[in-house]
N, CA, C and O atoms as a CHARMM CRD file, in Angstrom:
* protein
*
  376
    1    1 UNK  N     13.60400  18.44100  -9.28000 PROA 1      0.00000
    2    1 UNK  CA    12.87900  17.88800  -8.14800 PROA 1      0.00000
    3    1 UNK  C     12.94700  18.87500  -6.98800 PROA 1      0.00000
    4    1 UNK  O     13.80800  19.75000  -7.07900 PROA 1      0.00000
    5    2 UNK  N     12.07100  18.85800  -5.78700 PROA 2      0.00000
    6    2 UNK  CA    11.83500  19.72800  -5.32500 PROA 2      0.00000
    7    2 UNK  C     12.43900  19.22400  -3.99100 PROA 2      0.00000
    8    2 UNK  O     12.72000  18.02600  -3.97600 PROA 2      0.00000
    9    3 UNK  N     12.72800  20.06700  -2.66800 PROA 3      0.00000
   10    3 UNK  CA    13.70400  19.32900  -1.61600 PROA 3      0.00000
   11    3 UNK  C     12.78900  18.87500  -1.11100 PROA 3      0.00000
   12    3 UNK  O     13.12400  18.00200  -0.31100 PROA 3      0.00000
   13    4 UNK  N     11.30700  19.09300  -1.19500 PROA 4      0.00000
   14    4 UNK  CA    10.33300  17.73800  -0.39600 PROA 4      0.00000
   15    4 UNK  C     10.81700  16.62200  -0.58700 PROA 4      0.00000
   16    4 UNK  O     10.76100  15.71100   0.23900 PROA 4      0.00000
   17    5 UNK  N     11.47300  16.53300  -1.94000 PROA 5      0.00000
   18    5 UNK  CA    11.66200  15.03900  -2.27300 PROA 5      0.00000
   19    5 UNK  C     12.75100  14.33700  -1.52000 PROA 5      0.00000
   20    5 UNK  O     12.55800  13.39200  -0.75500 PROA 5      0.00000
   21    6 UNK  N     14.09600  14.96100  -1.84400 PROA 6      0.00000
   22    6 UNK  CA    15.00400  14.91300  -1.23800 PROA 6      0.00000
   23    6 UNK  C     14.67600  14.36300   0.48900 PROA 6      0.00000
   24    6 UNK  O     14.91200  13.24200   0.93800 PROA 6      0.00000
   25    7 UNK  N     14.17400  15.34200   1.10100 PROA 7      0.00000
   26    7 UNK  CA    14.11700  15.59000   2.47600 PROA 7      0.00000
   27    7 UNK  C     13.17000  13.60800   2.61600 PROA 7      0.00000
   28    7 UNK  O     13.78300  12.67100   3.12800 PROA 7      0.00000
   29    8 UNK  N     12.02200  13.48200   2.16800 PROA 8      0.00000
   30    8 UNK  CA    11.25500  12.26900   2.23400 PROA 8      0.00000
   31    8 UNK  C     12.38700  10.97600   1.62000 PROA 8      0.00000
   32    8 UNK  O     12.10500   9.81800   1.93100 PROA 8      0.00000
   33    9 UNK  N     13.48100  11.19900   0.87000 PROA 9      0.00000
   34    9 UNK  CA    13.60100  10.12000   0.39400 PROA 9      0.00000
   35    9 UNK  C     14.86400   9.72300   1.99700 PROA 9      0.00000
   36    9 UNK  O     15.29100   8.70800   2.54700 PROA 9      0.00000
   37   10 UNK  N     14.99800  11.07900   2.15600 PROA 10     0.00000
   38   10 UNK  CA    16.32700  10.85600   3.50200 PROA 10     0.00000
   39   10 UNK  C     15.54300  10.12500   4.36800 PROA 10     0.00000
   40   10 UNK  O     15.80500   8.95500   4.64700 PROA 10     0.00000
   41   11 UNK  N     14.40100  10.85600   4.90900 PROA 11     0.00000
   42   11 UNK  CA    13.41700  10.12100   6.03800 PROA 11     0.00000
   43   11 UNK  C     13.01900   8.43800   5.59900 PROA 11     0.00000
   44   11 UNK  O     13.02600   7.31600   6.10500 PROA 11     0.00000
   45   12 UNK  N     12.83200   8.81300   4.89000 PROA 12     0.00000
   46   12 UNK  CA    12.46700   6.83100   4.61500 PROA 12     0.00000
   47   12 UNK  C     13.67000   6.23700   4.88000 PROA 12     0.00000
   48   12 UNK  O     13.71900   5.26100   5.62800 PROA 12     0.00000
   49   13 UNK  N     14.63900   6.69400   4.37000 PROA 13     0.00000
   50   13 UNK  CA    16.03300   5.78100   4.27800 PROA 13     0.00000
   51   13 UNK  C     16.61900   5.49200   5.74600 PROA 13     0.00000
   52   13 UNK  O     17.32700   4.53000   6.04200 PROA 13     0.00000
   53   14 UNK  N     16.14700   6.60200   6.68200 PROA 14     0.00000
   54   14 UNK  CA    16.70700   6.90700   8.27600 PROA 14     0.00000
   55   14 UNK  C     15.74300   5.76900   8.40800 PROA 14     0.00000
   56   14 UNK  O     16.27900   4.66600   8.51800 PROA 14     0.00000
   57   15 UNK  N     14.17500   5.80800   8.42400 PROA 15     0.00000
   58   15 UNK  CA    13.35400   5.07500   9.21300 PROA 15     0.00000
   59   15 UNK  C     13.58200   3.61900   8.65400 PROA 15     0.00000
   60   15 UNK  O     13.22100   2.80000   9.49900 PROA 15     0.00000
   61   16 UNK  N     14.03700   3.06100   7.56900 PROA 16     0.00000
   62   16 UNK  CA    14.25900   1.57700   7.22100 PROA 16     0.00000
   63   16 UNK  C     15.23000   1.09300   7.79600 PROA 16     0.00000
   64   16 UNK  O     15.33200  -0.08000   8.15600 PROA 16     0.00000
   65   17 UNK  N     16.20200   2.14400   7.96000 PROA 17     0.00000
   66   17 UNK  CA    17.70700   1.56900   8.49200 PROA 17     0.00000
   67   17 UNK  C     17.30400   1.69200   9.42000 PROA 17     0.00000
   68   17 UNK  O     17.90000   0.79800  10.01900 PROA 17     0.00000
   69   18 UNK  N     16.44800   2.31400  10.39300 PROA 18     0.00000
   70   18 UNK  CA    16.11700   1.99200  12.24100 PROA 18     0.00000
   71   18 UNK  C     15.30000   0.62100  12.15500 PROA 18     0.00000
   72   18 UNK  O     15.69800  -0.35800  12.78700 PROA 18     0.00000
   73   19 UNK  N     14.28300   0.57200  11.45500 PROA 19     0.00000
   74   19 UNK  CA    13.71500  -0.92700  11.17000 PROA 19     0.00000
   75   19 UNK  C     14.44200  -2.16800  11.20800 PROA 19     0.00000
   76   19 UNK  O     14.15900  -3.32200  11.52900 PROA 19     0.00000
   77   20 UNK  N     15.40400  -1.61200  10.80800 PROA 20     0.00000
   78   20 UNK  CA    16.18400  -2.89500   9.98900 PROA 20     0.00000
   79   20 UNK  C     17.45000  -3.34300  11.63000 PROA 20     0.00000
   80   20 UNK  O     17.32900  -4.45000  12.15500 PROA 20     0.00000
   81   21 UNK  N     18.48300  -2.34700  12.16300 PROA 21     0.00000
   82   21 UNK  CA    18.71700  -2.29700  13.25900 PROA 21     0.00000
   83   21 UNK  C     17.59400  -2.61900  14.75900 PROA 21     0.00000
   84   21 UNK  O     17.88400  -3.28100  15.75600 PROA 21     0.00000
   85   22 UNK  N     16.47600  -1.99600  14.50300 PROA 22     0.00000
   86   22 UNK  CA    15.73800  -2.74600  15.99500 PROA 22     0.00000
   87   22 UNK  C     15.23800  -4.52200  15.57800 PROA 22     0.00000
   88   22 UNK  O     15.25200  -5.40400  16.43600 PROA 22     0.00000
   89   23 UNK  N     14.91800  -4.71100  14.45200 PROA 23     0.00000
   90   23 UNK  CA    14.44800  -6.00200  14.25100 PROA 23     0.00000
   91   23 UNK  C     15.76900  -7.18800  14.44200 PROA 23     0.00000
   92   23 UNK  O     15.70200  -8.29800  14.97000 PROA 23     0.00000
   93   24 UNK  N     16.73600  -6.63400  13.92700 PROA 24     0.00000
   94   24 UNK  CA    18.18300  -7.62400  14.88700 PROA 24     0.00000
   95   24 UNK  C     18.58500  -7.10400  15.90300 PROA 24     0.00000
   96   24 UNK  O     19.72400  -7.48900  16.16800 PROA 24     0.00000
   97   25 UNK  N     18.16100  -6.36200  16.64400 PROA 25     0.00000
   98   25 UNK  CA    18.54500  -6.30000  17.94000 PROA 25     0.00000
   99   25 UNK  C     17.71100  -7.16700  18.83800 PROA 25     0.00000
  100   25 UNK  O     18.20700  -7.80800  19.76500 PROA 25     0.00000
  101   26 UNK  N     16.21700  -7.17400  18.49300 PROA 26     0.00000
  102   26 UNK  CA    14.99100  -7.89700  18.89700 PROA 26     0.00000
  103   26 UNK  C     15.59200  -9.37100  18.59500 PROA 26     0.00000
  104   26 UNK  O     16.01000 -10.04300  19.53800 PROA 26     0.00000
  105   27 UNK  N     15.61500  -9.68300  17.76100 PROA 27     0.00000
  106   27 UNK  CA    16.28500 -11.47800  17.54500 PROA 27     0.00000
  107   27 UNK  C     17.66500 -11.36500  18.42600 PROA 27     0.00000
  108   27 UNK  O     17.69400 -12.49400  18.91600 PROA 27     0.00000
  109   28 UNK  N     18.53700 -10.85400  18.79900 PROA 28     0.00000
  110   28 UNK  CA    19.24700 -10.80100  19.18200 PROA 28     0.00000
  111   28 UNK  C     19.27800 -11.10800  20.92100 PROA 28     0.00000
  112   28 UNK  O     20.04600 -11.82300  21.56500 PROA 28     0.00000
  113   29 UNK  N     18.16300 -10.29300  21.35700 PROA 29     0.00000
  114   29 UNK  CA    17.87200 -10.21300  22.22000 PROA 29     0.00000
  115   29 UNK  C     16.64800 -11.55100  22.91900 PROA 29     0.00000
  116   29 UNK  O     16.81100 -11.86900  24.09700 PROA 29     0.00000
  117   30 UNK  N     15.76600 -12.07500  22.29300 PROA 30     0.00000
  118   30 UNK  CA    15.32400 -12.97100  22.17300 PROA 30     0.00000
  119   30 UNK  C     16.19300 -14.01200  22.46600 PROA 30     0.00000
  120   30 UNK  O     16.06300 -14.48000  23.59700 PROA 30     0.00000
  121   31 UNK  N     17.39300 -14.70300  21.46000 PROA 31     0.00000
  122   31 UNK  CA    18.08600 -15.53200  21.68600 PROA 31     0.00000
  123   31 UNK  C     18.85700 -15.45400  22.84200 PROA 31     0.00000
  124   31 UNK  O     19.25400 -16.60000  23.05300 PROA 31     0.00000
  125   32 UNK  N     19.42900 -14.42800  24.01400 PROA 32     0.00000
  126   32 UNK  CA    19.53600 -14.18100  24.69400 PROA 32     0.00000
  127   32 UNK  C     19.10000 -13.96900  26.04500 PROA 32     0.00000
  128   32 UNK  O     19.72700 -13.68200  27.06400 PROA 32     0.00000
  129   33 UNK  N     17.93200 -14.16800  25.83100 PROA 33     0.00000
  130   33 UNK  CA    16.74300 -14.24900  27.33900 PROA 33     0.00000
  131   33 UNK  C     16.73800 -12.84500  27.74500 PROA 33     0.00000
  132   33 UNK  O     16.61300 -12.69600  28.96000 PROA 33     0.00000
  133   34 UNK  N     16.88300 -11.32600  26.76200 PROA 34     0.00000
  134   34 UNK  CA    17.04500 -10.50000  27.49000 PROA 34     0.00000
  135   34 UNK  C     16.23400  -9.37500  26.94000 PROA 34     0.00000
  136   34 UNK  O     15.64200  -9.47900  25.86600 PROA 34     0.00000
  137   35 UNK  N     16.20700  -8.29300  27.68100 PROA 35     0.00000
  138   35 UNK  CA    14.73600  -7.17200  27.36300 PROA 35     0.00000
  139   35 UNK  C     14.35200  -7.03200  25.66900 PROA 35     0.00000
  140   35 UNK  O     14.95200  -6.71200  24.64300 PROA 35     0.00000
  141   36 UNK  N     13.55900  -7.29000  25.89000 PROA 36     0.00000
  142   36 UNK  CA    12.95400  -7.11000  24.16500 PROA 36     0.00000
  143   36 UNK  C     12.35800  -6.09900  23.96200 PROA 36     0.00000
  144   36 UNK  O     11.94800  -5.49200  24.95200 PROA 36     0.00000
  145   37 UNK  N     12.07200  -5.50500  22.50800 PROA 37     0.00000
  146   37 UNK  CA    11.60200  -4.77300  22.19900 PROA 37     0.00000
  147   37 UNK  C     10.00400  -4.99700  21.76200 PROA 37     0.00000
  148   37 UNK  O      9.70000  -5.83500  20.91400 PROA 37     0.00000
  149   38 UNK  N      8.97600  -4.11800  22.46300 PROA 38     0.00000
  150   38 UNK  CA     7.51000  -4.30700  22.23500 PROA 38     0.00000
  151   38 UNK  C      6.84100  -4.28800  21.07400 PROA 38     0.00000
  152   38 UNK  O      7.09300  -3.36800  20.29600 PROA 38     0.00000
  153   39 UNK  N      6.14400  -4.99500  20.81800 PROA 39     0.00000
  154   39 UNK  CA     5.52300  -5.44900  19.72700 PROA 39     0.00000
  155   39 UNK  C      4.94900  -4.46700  19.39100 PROA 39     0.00000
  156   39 UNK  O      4.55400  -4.69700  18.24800 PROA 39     0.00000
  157   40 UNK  N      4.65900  -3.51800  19.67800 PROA 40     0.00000
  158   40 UNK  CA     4.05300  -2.29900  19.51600 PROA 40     0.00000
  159   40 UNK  C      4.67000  -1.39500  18.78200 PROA 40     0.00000
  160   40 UNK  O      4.25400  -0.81700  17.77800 PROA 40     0.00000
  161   41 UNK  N      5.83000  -1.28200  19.40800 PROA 41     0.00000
  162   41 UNK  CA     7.26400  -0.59300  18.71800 PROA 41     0.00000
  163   41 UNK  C      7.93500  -1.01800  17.43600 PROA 41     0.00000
  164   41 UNK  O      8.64300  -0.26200  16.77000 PROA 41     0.00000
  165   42 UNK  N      7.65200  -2.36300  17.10700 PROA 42     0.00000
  166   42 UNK  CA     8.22200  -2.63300  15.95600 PROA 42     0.00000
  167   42 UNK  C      6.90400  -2.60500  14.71900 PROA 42     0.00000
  168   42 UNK  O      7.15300  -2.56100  13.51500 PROA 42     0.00000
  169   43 UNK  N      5.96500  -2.62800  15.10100 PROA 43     0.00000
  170   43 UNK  CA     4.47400  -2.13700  14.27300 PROA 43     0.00000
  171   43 UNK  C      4.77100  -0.62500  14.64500 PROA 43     0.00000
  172   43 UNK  O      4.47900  -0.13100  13.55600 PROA 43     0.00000
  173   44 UNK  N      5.08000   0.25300  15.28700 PROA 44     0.00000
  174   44 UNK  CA     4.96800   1.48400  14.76200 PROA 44     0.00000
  175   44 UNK  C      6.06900   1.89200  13.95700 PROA 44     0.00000
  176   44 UNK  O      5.94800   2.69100  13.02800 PROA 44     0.00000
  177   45 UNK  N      7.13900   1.35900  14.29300 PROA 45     0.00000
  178   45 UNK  CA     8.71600   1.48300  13.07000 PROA 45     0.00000
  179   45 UNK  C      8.09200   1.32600  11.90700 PROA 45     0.00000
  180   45 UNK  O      8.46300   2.13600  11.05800 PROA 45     0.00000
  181   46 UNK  N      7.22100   0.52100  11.54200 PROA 46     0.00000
  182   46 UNK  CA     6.92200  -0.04600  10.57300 PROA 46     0.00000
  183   46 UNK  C      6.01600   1.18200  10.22500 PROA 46     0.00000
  184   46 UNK  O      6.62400   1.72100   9.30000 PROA 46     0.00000
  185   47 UNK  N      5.30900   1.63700  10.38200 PROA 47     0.00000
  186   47 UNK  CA     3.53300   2.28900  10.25700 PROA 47     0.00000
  187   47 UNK  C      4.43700   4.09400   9.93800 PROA 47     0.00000
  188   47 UNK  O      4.10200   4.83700   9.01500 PROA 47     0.00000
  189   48 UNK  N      5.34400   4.35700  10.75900 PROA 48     0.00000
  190   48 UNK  CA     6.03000   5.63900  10.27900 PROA 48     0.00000
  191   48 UNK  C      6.89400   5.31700   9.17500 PROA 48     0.00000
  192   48 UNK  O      7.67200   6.19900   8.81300 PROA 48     0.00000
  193   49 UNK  N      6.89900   4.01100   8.46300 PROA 49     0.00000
  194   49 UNK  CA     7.89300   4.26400   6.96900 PROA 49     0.00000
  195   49 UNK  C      8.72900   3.24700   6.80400 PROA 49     0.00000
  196   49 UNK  O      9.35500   3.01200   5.77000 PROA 49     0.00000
  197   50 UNK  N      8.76600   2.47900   8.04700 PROA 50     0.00000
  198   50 UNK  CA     9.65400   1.13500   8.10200 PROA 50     0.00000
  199   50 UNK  C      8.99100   0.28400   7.77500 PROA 50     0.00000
  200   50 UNK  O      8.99100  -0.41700   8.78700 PROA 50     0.00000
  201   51 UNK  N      8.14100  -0.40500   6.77400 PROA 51     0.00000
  202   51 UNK  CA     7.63700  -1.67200   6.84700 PROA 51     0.00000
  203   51 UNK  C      7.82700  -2.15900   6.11400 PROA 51     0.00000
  204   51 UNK  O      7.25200  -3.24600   6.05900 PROA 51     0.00000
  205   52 UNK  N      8.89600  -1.74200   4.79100 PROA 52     0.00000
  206   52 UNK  CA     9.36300  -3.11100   3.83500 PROA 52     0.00000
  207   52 UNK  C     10.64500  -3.47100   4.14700 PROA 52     0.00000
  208   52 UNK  O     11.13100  -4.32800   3.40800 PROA 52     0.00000
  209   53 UNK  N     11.54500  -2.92300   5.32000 PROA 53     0.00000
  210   53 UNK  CA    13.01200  -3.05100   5.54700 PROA 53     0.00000
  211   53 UNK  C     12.55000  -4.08500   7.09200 PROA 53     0.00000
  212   53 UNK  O     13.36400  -4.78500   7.69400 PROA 53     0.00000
  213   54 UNK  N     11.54800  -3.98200   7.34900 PROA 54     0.00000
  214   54 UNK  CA    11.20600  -4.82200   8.78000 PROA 54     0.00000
  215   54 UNK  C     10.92500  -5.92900   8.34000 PROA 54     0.00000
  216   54 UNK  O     11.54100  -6.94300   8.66800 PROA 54     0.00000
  217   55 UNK  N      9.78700  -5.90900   7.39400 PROA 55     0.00000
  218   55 UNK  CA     9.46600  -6.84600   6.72600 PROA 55     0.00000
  219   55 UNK  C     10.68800  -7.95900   6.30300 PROA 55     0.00000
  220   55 UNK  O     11.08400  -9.00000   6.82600 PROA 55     0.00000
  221   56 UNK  N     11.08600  -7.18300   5.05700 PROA 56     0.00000
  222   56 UNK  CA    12.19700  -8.08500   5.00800 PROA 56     0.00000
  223   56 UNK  C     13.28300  -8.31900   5.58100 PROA 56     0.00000
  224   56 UNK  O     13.87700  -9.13700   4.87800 PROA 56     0.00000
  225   57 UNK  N     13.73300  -8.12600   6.24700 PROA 57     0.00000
  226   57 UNK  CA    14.54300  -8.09800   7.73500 PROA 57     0.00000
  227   57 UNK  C     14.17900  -9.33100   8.48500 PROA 57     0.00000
  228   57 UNK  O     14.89700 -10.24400   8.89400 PROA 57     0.00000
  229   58 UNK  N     12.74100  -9.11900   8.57900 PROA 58     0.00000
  230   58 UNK  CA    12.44400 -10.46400   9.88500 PROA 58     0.00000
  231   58 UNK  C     12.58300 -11.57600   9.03100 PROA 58     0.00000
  232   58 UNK  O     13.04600 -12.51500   9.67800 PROA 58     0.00000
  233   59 UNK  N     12.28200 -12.00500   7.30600 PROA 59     0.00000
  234   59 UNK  CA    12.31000 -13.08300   6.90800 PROA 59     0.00000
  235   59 UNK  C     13.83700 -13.56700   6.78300 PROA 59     0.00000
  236   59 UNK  O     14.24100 -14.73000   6.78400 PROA 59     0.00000
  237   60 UNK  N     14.41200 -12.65500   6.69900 PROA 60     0.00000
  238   60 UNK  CA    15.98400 -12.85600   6.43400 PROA 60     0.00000
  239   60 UNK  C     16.65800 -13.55800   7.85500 PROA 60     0.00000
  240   60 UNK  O     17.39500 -14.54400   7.86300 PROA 60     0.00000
  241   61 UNK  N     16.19900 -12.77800   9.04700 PROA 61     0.00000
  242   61 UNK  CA    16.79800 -13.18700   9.71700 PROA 61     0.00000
  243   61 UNK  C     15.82900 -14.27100  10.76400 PROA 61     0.00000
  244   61 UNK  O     16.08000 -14.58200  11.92800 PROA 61     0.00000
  245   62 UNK  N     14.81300 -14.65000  10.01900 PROA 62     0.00000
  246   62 UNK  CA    13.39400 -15.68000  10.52200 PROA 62     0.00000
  247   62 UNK  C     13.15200 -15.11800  12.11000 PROA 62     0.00000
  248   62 UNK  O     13.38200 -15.93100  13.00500 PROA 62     0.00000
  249   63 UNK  N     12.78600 -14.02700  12.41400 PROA 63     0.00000
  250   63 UNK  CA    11.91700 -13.46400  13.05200 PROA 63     0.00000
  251   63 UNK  C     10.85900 -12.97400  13.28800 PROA 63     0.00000
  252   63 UNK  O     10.55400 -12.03000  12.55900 PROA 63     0.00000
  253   64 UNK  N      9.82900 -13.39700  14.41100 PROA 64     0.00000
  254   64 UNK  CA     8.74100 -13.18300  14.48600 PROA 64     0.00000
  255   64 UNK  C      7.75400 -13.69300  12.94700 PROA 64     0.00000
  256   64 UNK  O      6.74900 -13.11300  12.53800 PROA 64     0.00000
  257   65 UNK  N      8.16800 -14.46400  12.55500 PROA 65     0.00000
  258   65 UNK  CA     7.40400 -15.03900  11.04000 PROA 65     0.00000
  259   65 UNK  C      6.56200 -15.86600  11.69400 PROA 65     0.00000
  260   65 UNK  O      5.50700 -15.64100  11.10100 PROA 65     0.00000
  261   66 UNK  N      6.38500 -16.46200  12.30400 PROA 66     0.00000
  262   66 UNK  CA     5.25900 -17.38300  13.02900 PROA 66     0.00000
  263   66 UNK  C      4.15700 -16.44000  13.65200 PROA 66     0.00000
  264   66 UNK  O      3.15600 -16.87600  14.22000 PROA 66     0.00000
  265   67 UNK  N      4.50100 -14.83800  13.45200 PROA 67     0.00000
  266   67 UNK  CA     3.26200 -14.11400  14.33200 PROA 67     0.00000
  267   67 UNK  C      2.07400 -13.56000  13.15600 PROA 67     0.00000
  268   67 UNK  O      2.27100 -12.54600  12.48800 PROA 67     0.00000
  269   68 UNK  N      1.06700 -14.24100  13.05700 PROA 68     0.00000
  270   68 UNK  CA     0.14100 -13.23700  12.19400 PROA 68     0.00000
  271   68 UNK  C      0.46600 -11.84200  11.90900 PROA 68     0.00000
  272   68 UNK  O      0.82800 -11.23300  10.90300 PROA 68     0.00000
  273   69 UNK  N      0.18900 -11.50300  13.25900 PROA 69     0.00000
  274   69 UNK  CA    -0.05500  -9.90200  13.71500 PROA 69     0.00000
  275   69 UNK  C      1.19300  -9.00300  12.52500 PROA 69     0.00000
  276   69 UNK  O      1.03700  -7.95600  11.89700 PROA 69     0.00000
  277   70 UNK  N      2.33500  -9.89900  12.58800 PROA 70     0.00000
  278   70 UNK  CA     3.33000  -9.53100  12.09300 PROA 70     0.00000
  279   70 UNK  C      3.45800  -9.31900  10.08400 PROA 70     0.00000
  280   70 UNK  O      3.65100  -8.44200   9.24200 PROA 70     0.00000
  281   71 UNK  N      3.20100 -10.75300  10.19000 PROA 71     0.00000
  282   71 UNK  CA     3.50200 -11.39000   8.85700 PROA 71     0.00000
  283   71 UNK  C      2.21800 -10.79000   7.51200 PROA 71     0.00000
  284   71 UNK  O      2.22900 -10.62700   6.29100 PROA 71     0.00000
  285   72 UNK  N      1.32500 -10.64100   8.53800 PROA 72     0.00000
  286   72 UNK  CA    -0.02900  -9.50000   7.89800 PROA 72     0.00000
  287   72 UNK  C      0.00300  -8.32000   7.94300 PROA 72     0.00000
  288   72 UNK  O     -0.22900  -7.52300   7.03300 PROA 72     0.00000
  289   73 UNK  N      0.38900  -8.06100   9.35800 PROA 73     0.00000
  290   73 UNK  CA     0.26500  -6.58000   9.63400 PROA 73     0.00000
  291   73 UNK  C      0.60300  -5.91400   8.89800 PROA 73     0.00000
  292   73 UNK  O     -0.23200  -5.19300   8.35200 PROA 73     0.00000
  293   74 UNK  N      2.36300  -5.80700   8.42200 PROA 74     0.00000
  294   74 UNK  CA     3.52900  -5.22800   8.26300 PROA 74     0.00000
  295   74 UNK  C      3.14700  -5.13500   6.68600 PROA 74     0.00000
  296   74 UNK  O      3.34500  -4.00500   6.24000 PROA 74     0.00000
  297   75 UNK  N      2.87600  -5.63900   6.17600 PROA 75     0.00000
  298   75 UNK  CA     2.53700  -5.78200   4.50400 PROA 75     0.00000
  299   75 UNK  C      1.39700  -5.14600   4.51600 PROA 75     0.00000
  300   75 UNK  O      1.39400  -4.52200   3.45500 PROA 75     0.00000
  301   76 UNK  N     -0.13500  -4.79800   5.39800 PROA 76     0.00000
  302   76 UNK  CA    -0.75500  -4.31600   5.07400 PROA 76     0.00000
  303   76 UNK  C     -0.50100  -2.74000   5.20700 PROA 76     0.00000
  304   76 UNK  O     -0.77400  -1.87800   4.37200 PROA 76     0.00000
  305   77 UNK  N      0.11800  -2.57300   6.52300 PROA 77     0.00000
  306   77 UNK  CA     0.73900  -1.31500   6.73100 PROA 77     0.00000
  307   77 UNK  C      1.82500  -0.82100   5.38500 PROA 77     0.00000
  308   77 UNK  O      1.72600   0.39300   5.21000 PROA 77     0.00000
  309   78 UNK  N      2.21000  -1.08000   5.01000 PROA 78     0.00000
  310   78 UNK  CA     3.18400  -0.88000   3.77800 PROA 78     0.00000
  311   78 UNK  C      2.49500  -0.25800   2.75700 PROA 78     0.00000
  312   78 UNK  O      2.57600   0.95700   2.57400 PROA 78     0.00000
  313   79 UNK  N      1.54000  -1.30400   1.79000 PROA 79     0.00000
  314   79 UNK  CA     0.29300  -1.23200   1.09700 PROA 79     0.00000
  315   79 UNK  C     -0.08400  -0.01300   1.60600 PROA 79     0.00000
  316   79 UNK  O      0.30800   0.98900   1.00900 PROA 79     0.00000
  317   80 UNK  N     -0.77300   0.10800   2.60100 PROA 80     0.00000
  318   80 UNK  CA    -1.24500   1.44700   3.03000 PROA 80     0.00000
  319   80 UNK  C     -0.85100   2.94800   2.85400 PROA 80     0.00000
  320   80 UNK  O     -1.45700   4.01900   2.83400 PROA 80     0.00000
  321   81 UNK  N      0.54900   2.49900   2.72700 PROA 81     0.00000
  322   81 UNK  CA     1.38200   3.78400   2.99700 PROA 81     0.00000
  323   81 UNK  C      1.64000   3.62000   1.73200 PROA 81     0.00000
  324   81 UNK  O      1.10700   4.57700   1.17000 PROA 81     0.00000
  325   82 UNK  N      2.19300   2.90400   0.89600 PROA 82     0.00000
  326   82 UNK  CA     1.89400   2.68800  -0.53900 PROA 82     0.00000
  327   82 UNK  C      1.29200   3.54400  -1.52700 PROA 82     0.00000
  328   82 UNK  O      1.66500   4.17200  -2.51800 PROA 82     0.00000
  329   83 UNK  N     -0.00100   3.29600  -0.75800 PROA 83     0.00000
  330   83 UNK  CA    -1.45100   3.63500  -1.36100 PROA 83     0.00000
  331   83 UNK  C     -1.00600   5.61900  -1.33800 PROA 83     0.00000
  332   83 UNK  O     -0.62000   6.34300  -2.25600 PROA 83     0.00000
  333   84 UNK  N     -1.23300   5.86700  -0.16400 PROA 84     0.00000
  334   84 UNK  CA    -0.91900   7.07000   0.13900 PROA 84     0.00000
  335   84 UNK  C     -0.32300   7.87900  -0.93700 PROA 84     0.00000
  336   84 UNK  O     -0.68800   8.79000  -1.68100 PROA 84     0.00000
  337   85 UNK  N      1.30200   6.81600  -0.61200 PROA 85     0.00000
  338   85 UNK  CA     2.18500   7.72400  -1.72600 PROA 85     0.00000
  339   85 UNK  C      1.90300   7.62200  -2.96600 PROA 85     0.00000
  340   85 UNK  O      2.11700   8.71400  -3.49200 PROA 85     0.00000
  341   86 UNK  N      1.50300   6.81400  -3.76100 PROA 86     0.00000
  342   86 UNK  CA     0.25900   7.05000  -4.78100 PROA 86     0.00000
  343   86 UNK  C     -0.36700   8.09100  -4.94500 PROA 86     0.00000
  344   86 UNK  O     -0.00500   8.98400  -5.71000 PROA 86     0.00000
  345   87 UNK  N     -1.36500   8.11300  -4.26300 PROA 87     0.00000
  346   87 UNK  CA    -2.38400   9.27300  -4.60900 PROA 87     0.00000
  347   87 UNK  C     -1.38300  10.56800  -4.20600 PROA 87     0.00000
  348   87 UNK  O     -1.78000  11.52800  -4.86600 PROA 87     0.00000
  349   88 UNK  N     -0.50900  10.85900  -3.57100 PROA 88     0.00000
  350   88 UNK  CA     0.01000  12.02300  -3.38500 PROA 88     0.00000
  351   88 UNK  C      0.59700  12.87400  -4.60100 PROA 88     0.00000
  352   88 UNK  O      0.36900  14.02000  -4.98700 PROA 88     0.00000
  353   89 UNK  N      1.47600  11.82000  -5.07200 PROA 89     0.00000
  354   89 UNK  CA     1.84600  11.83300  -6.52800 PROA 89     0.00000
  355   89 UNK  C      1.00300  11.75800  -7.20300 PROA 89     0.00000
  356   89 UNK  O      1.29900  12.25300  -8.29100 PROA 89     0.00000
  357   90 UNK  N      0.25700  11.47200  -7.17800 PROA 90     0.00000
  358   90 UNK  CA    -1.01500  11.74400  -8.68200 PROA 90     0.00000
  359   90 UNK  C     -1.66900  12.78800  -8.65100 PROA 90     0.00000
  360   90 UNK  O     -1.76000  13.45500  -9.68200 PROA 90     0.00000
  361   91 UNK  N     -2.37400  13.25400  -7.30900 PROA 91     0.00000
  362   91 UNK  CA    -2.64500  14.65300  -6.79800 PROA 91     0.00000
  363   91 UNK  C     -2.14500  15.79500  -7.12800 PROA 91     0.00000
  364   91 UNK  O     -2.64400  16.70200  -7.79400 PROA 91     0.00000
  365   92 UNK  N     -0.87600  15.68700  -6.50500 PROA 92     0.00000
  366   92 UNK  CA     0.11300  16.56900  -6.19900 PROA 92     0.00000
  367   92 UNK  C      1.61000  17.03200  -7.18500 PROA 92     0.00000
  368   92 UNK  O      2.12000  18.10300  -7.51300 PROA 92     0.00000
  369   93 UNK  N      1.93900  15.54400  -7.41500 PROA 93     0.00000
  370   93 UNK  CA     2.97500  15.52400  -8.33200 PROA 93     0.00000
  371   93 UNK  C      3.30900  16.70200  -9.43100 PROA 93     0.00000
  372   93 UNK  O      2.55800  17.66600  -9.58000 PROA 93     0.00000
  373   94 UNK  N      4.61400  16.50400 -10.24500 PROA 94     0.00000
  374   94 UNK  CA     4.89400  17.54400 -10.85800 PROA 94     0.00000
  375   94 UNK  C      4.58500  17.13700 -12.12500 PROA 94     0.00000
  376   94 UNK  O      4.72700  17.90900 -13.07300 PROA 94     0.00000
């Protein structure tokens, strides 16, 4: 295997475990009455590589599951990136 691989499997693993840390800090903070993190920010965690550790994160810890934006978004964004890594590997692959 080639260290692209390596190097991408580290990056995913960094960006799920930040997913996974801001989405309980966000519930955390919520239950607390205190600065939250923007909805924006946790759709882009998601959209750079975080969206199946957010994903499942928020159901685990029942966050933000009542938001469309969320409960759709985050799965389509995934899929997407999914898709991607798909064709990259089929393209590209060894």
């Amino acid at each position: 295997m080639n260290i692209l691989f390596y190097v991408l499997i580290l990056y995913l693993t960094v960006i799920n475990l930040i997913a996974v840390i801001i989405a309980i800090h966000d519930k955390n903070s919520a239950q607390k009455h205190k600065w939250r993190v923007k909805e924006e920010t946790l759709l882009l965690i998601s959209a750079l590589g975080g969206g199946a550790a957010m994903y499942i994160t928020m159901h685990i810890i029942r966050h933000k599951t009542k938001h469309l934006k969320f409960m759709l978004g985050i799965p389509l964004i995934f899929l997407g990136e999914l898709a991607v890594i798909i064709a990259v590997v089929y393209f590209y692959g060894t």
